[in-house]
Structure formats: structure tokens, C-alpha cells
LOBAMAR-25028 format. One record per atom (N, C-alpha, C): residue in three letters; atom name; x, y, z. Coordinates in steps of 0.02 Angstrom, whole numbers, m for minus. Layout:
LOBAMAR-25028
> seke dofi X Y Z
> ALA CA X Y Z
...
end
This chain:
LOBAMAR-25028
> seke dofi X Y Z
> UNK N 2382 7520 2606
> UNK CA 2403 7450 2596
> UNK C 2365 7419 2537
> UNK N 2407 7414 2486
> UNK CA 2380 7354 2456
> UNK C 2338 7297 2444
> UNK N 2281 7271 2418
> UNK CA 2270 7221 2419
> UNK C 2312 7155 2371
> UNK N 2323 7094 2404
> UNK CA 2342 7064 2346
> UNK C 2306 7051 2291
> UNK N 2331 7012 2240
> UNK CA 2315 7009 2180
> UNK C 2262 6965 2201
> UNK N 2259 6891 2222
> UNK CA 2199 6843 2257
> UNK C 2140 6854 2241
> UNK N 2160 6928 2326
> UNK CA 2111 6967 2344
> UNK C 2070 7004 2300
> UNK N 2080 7024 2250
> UNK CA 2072 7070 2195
> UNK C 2014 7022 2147
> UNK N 2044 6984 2127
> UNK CA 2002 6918 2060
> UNK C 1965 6904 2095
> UNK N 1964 6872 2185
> UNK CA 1919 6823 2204
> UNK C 1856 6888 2209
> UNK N 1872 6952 2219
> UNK CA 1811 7006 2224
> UNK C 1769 6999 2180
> UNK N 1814 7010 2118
> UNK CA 1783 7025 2049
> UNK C 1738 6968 2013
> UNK N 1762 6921 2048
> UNK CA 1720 6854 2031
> UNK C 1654 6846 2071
> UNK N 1679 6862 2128
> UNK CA 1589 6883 2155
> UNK C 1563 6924 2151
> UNK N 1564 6980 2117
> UNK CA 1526 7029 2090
> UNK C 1491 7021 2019
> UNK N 1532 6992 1984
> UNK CA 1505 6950 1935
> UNK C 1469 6887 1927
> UNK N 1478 6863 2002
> UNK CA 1428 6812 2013
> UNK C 1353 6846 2010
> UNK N 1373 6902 2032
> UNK CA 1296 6905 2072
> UNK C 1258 6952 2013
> UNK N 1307 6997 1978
> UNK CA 1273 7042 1921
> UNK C 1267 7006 1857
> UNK N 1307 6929 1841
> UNK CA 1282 6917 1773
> UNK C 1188 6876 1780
> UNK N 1186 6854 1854
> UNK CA 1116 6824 1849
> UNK C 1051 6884 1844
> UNK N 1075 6952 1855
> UNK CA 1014 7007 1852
> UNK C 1025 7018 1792
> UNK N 1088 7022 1773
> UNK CA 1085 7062 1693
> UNK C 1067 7016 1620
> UNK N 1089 6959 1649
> UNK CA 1061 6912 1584
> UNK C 1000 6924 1556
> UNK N 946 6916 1607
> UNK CA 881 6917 1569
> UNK C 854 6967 1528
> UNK N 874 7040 1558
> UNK CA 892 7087 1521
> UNK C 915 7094 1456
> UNK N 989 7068 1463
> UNK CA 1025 7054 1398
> UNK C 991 7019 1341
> UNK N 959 6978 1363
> UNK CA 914 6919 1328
> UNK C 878 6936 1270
> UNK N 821 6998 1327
> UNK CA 767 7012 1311
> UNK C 782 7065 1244
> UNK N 832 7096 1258
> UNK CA 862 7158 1213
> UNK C 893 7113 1145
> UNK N 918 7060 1174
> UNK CA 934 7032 1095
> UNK C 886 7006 1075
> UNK N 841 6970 1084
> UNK CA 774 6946 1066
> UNK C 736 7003 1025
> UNK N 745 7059 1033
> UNK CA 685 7104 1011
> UNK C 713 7113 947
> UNK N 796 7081 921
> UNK CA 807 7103 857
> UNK C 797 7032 816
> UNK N 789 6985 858
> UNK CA 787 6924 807
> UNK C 728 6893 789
> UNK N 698 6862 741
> UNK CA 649 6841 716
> UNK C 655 6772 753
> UNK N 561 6750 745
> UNK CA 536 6722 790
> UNK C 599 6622 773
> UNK N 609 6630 734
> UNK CA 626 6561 723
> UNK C 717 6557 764
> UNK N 745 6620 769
> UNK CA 790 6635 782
> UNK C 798 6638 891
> UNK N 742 6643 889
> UNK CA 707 6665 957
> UNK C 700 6595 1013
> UNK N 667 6548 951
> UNK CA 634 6474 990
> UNK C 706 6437 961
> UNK N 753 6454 930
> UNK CA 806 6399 912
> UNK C 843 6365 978
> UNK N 867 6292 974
> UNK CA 894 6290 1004
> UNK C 955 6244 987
> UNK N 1037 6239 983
> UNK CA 1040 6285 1048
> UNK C 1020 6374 1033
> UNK N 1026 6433 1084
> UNK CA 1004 6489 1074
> UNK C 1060 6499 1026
> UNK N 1052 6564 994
> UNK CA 1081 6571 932
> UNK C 1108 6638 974
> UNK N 1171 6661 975
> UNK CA 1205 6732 997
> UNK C 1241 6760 944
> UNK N 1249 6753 885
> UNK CA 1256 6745 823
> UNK C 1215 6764 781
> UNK N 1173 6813 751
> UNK CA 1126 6818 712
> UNK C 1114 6900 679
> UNK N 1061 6876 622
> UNK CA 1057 6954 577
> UNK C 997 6976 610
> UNK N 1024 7034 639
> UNK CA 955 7083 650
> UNK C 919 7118 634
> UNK N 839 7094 640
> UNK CA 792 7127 620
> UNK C 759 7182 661
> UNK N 726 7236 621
> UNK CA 682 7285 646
> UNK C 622 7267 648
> UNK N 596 7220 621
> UNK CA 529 7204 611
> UNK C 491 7204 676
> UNK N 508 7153 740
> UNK CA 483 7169 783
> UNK C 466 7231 799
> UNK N 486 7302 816
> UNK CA 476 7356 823
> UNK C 456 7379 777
> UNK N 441 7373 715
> UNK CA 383 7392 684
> UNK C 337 7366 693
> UNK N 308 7324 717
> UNK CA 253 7300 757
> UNK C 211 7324 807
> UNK N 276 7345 861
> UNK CA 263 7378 919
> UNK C 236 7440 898
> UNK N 256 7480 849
> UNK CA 255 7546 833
> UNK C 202 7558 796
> UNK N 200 7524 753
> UNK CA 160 7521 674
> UNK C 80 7507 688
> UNK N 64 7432 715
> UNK CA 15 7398 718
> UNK C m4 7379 775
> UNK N 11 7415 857
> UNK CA m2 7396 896
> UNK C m22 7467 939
> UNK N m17 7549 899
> UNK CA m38 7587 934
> UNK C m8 7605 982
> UNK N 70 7600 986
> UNK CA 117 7604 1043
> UNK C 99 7680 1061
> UNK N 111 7728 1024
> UNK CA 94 7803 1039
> UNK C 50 7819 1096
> UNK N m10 7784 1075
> UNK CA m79 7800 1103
> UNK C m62 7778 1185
> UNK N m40 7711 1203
> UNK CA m23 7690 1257
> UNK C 20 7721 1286
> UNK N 72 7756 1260
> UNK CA 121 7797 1293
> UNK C 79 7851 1302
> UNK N 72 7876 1269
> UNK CA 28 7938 1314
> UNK C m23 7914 1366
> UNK N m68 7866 1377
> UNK CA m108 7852 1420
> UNK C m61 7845 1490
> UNK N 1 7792 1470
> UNK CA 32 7780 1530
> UNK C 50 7844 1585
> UNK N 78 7891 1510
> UNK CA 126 7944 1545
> UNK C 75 7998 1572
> UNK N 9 7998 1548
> UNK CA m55 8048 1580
> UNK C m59 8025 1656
> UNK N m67 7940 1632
> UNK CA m98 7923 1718
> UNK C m50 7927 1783
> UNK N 18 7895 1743
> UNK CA 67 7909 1785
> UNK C 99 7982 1815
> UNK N 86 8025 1769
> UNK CA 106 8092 1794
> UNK C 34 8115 1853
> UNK N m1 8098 1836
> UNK CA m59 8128 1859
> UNK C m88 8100 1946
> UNK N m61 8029 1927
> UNK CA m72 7966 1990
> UNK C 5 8001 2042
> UNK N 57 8003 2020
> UNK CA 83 8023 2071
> UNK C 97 8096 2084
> UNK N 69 8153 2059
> UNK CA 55 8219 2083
> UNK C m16 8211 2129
> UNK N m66 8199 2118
> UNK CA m87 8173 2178
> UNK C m78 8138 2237
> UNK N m26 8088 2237
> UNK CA 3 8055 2287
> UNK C 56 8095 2338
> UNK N 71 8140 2294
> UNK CA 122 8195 2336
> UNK C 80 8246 2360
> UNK N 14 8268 2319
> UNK CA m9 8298 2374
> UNK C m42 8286 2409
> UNK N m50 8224 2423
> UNK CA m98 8177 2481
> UNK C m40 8160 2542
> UNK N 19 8133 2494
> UNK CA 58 8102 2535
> UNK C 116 8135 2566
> UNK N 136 8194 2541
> UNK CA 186 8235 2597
> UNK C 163 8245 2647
> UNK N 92 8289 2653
> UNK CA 70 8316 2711
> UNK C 55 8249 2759
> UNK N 31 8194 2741
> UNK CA 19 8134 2791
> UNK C 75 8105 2825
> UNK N 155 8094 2774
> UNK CA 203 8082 2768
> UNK C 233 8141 2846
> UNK N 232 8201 2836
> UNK CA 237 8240 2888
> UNK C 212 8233 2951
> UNK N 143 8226 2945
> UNK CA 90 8216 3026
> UNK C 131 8173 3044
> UNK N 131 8087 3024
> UNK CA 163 8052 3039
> UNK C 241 8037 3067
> UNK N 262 8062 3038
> UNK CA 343 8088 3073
> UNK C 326 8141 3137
> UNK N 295 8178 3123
> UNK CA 289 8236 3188
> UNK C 270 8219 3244
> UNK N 206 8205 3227
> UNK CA 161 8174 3298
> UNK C 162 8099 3308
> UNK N 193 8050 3280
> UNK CA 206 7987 3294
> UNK C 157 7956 3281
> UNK N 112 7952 3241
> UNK CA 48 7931 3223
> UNK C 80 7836 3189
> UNK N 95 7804 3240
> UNK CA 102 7750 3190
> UNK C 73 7714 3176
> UNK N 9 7730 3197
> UNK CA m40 7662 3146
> UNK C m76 7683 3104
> UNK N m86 7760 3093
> UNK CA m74 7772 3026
> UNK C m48 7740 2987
> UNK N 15 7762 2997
> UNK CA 74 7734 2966
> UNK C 59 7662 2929
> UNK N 45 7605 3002
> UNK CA 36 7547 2989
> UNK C m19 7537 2940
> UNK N m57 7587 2957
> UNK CA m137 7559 2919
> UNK C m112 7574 2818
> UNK N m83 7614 2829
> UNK CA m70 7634 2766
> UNK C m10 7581 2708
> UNK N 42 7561 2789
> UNK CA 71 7492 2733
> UNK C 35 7419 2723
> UNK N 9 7418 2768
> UNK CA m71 7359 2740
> UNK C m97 7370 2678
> UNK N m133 7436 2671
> UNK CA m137 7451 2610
> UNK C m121 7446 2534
> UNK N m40 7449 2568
> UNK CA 10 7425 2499
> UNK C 18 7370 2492
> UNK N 1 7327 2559
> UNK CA 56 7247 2532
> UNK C m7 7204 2535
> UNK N m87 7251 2534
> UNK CA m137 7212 2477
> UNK C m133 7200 2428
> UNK N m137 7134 2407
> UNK CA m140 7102 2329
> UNK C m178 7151 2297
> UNK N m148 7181 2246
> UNK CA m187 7236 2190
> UNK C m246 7180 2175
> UNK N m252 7130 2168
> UNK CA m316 7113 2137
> UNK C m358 7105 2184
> UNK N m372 7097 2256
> UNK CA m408 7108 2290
> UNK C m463 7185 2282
> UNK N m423 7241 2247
> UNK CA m462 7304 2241
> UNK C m490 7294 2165
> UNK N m490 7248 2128
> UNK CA m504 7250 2053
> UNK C m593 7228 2064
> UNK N m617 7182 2090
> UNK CA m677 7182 2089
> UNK C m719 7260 2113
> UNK N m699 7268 2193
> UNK CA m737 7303 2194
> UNK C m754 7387 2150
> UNK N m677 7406 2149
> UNK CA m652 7455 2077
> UNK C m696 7461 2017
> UNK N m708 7376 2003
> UNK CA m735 7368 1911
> UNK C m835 7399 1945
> UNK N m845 7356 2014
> UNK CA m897 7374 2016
> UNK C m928 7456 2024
> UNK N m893 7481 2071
> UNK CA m885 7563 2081
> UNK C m882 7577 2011
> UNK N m853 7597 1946
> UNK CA m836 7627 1921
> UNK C m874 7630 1874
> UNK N m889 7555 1872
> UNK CA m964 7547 1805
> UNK C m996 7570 1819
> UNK N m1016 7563 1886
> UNK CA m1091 7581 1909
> UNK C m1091 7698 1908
> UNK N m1037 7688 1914
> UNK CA m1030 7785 1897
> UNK C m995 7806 1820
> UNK N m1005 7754 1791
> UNK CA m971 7744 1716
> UNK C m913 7801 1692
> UNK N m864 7769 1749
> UNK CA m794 7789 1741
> UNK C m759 7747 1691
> UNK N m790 7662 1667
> UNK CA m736 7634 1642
> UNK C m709 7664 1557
> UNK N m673 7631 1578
> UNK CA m606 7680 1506
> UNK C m636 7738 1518
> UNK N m596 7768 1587
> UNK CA m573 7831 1580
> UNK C m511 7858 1635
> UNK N m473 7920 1619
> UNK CA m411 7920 1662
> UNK C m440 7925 1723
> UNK N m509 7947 1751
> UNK CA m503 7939 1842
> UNK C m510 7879 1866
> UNK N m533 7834 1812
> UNK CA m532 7763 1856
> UNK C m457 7723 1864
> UNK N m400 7740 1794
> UNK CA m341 7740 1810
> UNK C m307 7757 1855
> UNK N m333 7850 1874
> UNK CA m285 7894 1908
> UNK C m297 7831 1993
> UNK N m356 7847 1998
> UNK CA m360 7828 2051
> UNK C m362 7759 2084
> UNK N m350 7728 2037
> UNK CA m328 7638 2063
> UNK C m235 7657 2074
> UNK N m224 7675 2021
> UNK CA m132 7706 2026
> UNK C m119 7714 2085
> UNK N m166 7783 2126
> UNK CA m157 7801 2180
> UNK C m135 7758 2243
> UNK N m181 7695 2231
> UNK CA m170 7636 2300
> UNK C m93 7619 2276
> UNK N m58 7611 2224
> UNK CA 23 7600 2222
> UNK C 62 7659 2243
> UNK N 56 7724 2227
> UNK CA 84 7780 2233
> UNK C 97 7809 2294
> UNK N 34 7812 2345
> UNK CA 22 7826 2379
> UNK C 72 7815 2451
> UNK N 55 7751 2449
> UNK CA 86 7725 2515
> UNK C 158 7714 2493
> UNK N 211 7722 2450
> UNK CA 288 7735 2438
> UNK C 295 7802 2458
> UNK N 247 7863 2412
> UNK CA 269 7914 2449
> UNK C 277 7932 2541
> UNK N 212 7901 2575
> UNK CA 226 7904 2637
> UNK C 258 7877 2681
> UNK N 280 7821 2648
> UNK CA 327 7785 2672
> UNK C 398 7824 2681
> UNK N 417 7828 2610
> UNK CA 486 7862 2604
> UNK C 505 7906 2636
> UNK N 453 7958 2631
> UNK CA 450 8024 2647
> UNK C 433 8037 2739
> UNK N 383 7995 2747
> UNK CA 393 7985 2845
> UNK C 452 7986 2883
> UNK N 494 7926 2843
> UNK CA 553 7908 2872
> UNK C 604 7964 2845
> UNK N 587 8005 2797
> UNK CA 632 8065 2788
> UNK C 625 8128 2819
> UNK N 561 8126 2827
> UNK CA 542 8181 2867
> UNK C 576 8169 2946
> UNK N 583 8119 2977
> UNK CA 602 8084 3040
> UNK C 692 8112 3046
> UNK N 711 8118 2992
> UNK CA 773 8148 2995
> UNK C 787 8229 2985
> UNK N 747 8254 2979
> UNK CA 744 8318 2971
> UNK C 731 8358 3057
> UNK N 807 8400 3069
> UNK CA 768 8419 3129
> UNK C 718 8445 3154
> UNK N 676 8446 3220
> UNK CA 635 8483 3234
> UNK C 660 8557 3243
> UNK N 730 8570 3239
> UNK CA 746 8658 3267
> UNK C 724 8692 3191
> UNK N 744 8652 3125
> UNK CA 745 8685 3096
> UNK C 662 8732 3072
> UNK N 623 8698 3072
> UNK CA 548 8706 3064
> UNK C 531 8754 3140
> UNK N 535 8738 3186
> UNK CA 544 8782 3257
> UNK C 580 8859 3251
> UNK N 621 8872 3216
> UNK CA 668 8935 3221
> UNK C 618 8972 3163
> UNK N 602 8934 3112
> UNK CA 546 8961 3079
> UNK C 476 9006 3109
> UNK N 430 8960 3154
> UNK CA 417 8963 3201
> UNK C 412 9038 3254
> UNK N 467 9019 3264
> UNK CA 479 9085 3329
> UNK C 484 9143 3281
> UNK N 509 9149 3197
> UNK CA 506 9193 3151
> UNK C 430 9238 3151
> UNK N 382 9175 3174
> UNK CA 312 9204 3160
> UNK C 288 9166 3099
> UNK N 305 9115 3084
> UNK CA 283 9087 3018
> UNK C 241 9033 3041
> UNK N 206 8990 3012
> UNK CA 159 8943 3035
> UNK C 170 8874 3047
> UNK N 152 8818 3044
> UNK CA 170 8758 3049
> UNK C 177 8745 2965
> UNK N 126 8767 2937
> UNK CA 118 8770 2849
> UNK C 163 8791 2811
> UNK N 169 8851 2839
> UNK CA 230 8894 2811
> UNK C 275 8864 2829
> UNK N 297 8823 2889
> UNK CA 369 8821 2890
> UNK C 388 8745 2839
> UNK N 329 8707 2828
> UNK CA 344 8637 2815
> UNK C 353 8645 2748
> UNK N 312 8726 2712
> UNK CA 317 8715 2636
> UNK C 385 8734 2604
> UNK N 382 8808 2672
> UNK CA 480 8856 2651
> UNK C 536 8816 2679
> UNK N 547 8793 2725
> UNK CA 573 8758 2758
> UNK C 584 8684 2754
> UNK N 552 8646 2768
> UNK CA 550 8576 2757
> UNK C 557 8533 2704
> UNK N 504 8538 2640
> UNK CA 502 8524 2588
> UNK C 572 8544 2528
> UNK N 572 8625 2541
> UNK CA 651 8609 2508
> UNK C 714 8586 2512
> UNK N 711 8543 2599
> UNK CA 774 8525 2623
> UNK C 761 8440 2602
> UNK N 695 8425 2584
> UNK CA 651 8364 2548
> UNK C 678 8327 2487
> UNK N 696 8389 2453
> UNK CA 712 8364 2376
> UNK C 716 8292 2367
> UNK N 778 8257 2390
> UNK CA 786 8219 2388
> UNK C 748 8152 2388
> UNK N 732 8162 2438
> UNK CA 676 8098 2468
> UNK C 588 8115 2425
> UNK N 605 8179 2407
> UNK CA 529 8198 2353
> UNK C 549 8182 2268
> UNK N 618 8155 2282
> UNK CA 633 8139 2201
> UNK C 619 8065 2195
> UNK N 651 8022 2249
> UNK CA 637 7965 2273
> UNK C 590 7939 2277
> UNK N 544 7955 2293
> UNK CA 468 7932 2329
> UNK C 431 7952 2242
> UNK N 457 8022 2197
> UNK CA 407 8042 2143
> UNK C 430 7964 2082
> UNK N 521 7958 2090
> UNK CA 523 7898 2042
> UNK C 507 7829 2042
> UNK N 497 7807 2082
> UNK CA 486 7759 2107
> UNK C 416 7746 2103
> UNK N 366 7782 2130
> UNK CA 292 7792 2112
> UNK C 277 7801 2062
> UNK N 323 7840 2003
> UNK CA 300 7846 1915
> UNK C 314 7770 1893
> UNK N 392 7733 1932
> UNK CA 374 7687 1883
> UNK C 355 7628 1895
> UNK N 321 7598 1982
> UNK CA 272 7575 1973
> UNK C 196 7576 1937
> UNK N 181 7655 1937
> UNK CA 112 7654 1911
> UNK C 160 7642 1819
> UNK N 184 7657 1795
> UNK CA 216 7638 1730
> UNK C 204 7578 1716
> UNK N 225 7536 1756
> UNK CA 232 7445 1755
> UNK C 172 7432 1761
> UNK N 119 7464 1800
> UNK CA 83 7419 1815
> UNK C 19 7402 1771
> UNK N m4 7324 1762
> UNK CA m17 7310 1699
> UNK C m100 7268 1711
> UNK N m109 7248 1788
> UNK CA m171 7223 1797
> UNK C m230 7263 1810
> UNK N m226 7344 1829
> UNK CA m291 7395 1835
> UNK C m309 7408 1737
> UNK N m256 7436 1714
> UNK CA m280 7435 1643
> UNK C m293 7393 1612
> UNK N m291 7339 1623
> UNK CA m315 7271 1590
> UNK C m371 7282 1610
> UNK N m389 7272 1658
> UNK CA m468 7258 1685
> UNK C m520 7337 1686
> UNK N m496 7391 1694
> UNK CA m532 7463 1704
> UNK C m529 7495 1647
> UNK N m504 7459 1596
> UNK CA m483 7511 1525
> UNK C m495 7466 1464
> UNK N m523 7521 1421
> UNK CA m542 7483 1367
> UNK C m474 7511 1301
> UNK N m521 7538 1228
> UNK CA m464 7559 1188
> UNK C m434 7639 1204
> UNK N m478 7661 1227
> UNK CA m457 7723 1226
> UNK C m417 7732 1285
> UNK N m378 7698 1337
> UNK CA m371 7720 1393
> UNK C m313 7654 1398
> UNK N m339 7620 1370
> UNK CA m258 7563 1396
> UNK C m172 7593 1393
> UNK N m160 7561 1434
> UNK CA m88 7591 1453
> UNK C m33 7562 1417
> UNK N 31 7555 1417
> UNK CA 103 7518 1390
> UNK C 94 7436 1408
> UNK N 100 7419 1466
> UNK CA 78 7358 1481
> UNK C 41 7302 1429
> UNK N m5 7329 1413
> UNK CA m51 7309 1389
> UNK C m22 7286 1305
> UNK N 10 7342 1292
> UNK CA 58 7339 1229
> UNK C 83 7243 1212
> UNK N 125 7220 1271
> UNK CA 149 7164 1287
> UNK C 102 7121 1279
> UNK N 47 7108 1297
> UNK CA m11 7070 1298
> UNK C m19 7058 1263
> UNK N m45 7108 1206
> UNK CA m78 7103 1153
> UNK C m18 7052 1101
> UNK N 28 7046 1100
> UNK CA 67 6992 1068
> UNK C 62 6918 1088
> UNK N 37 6909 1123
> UNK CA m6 6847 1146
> UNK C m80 6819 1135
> UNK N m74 6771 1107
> UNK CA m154 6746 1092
> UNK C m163 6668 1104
> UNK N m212 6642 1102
> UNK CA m218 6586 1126
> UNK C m166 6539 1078
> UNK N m186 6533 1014
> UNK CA m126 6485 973
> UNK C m53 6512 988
> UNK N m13 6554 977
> UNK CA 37 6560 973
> UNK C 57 6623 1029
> UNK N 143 6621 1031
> UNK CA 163 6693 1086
> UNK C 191 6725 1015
> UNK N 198 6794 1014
> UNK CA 246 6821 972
> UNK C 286 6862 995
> UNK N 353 6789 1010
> UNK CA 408 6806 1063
> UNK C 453 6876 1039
> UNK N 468 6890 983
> UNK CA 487 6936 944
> UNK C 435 7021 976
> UNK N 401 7000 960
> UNK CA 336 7077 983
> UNK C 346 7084 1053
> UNK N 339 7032 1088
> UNK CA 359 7029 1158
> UNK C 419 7069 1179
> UNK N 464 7049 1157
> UNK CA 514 7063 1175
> UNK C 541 7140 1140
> UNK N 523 7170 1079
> UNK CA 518 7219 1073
> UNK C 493 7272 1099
> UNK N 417 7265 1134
> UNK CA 361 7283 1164
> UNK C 411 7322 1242
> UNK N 430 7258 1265
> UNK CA 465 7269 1339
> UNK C 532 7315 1335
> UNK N 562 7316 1266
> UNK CA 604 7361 1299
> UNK C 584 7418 1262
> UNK N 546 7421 1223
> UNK CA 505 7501 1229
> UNK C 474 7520 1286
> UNK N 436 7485 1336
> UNK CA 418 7519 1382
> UNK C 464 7511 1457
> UNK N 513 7463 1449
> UNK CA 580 7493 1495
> UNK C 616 7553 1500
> UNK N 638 7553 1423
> UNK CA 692 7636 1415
> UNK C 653 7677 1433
> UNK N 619 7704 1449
> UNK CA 594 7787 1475
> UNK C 596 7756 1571
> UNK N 586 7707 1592
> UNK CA 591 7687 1667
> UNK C 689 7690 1658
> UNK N 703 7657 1637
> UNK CA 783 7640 1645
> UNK C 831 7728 1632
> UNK N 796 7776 1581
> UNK CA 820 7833 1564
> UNK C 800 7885 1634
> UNK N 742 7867 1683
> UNK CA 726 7904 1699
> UNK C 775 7870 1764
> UNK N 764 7821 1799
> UNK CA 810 7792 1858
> UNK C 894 7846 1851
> UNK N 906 7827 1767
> UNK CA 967 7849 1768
> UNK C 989 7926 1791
> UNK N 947 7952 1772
> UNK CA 940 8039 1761
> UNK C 941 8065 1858
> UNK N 874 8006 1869
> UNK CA 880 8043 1950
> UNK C 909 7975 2004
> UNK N 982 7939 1996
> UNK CA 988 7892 2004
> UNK C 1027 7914 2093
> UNK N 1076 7970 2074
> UNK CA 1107 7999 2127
> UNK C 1053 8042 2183
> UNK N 997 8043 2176
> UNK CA 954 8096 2205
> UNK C 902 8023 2249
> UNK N 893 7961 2215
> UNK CA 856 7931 2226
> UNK C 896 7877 2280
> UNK N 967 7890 2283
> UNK CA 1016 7846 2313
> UNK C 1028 7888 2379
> UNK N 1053 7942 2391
> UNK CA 1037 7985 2408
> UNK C 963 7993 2464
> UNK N 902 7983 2445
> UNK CA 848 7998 2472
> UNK C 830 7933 2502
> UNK N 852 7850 2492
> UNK CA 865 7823 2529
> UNK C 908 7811 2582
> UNK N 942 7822 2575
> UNK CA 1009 7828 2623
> UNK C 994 7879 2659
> UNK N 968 7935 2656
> UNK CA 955 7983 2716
> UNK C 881 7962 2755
> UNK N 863 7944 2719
> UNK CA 786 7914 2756
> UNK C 791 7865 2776
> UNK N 862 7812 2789
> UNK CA 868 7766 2821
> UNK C 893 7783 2886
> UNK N 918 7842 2917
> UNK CA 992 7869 2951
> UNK C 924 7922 2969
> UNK N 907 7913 3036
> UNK CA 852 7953 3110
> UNK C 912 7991 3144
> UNK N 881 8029 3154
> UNK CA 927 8061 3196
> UNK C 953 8108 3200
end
């Protein structure tokens, strides 16, 4: 059956209600990064205009973008390969044996204000003169990384039967063996989920490298900042800045978008 025509527009109009208020700012930001600063503060806004590269030569040229991409992409690769191997096996106990205040103790963890761990962090780290360096990164990362993977992955593991790890089992294989041959590759999903999601929070995140990192060690984040100073913003750098360090988050969402959709939706569905 058909829908009528009505039916059809009045949809499309609320779907567009709801996607032009996420996508605007977006849109914004992406036209902003080609227009010069006078073009930027005009008002009314100007949607109309010649675009410049200059901003992104900025980003590129005179702000050391390179250097920060690699810092980001060291700490971030590094912050959540540790988190997976901290956090599957905990992620597992937890689903198995029902450990839920584990569980609990561990989402406390997360939905601590990151700056609550920045004092004591700056003090630990000086005092073992970690600062500006990747373990004081890796391992502040970790408190974001951490608790998504076990999260995700608990409640995925919770859907995974117990026969299948059991028939393993009666094979003669171990609890180890069966969770690494067995379990983990029926995982994928929810281990793609839990790995993107953790890269691109620790990616974003912009208040541990501010405060734990000096030149050698600052991250993308930081990139953005630095176009700010007390007299003036340089809305142009800004806005160039951000969608250089979006596209590799937005390229990567895209790439594992079906795997990550996927690994929610099965880790929502027990049973």
C-alpha cells in the first residue's frame, strides 16, 4: 500500500527538520575555512564568496600540523591497543560471572570530569618526569578508552552464547583458548565499535595535551588553540584547523560505519 503524497512531504520535512540543525554547523565551519577573516565576521553572513587557501596554509605551513598528527595518531593508536587489551578480557569476566560493580565502578570512572584527573596526573608525572612525553598521554587517554571498550564489549559479550565457548570446552580447549578462537572472532564487530569510537575520542580530546604536553608531544587539538590569543580569534585558522582534524575521524566513522552500527545494535539485543 501506498503512502499518500501528504504522508510523504510531511516525512521529509521532519527529517529535515531535524538534520538541517546538526548539519549546519558543520556546513558553516567548512565554508569558513575557505573565507578570509573579514568575510567570516561579515554581517549579514556572506554565502557568496571567493575562496581562499590561505587559511590552510596556516594550518599546514606555520602551525606544525604534521608534527601534531603524528602525536595524535601515536597516542591514539597506542591508548586504545592498550584499552583492548585491558578491556576485552575485563569486558568478558564481566559478562560471564556477573561482576556488576565492576562494571559500575568502571562507568564512574568515565562519567568523571576529565579535569578532576588533571591535577593529580600533572603532579604524578612531573614528579617521575613523564611530562611531554607519549606515556603520560598514552595513559591519561586510557581513562577515555578504557571504559567504552568495556562497556560495549560487556554488553556484547552478554549476547554471545554460553554453548558456543562450552562446546569448545568439552573439545579440551581452555576458558583462554576458547574466548581467543572462539569468542573474539565472533567479536569483530563490537571490537570495531568499541576500537572507533575510543580512537576518536582520544583524537578529540584536547584538555590532557594541553596541560601534560609541551612542544614535542602536543596533539591536533591543540592545533585549534593555538589560533587564539588574547587580542584577537583567527576565525579563518580556526576553522581550517577543525576540519583538518575532523576528516581522518569522519573518513574513518565512514569506512567502519556498517560494522560500528552493527556492533551496537547487537550489543543492545541479550539474549
Amino acid at each position: 500500500m501506498k503512502r499518500p503524497l501528504h504522508r510523504k512531504i510531511g516525512f521529509v520535512v521532519i527529517i529535515l527538520i531535524i538534520i538541517i540543525p546538526m548539519i549546519f554547523p558543520f556546513l558553516w565551519m567548512f565554508l569558513s575555512s575557505f573565507k578570509t577573516q573579514v568575510d567570516i565576521i561579515s554581517w549579514p553572513p556572506k554565502f557568496i564568496f571567493s575562496p581562499t587557501l590561505i587559511n590552510f596554509n596556516k594550518v599546514f605551513n606555520e602551525q606544525n600540523f604534521l608534527l601534531y598528527l603524528k602525536n595524535s595518531t601515536i597516542v591514539g593508536v597506542l591508548s586504545v591497543g592498550f584499552s583492548l587489551l585491558l578491556g576485552l578480557p575485563a569486558a568478558y569476566s564481566i559478562a560471564r560471572f556477573s561482576q556488576k560493580r565492576l562494571s559500575v565502578l568502571i562507568l564512574v570512572a568515565r562519567l568523571m570530569p576529565g579535569i578532576s584527573f588533571l591535577m593529580p596526573w600533572y603532579i604524578v608525572f612531573s614528579r617521575l618526569g613523564l611530562m611531554d612525553s607519549y606515556t603520560a598521554l598514552v595513559l591519561s587517554h586510557i581513562l577515555i578508552a578504557l571504559p567504552v571498550v568495556v562497556w560495549i564489549m560487556s554488553s556484547y559479550f552478554e549476547g554471545v552464547p554460553r554453548e558456543m565457548e562450552e562446546s569448545a570446552m568439552v573439545d579440551g580447549a581452555t576458558m583462554q583458548r576458547a574466548f581467543v578462537s572462539i569468542i573474539l572472532p565472533l567479536s569483530v564487530p563490537g571490537i570495531v565499535t568499541s576500537t572507533t569510537l575510543s580512537f576518536i575520542f582520544s583524537w578529540n580530546n584536547f584538555m590532557f595535551s594541553q596541560v601534560l604536553s609541551m612542544e614535542k608531544t602536543r596533539t591536533l587539538p591543540i592545533a585549534v588553540y593555538n589560533f587564539m590569543s588574547y587580542a584577537e580569534v583567527d576565525w579563518g585558522g580556526v576553522m581550517a584547523a577543525a576540519v583538518a582534524i575532523m576528516t581522518p575521524a569522519i573518513i574513518l566513522t565512514m569506512i567502519f560505519q556498517k560494522y560500528v552500527v552493527k556492533g551496537l545494535t547487537m550489543g543492545a539485543v541479550k539474549g
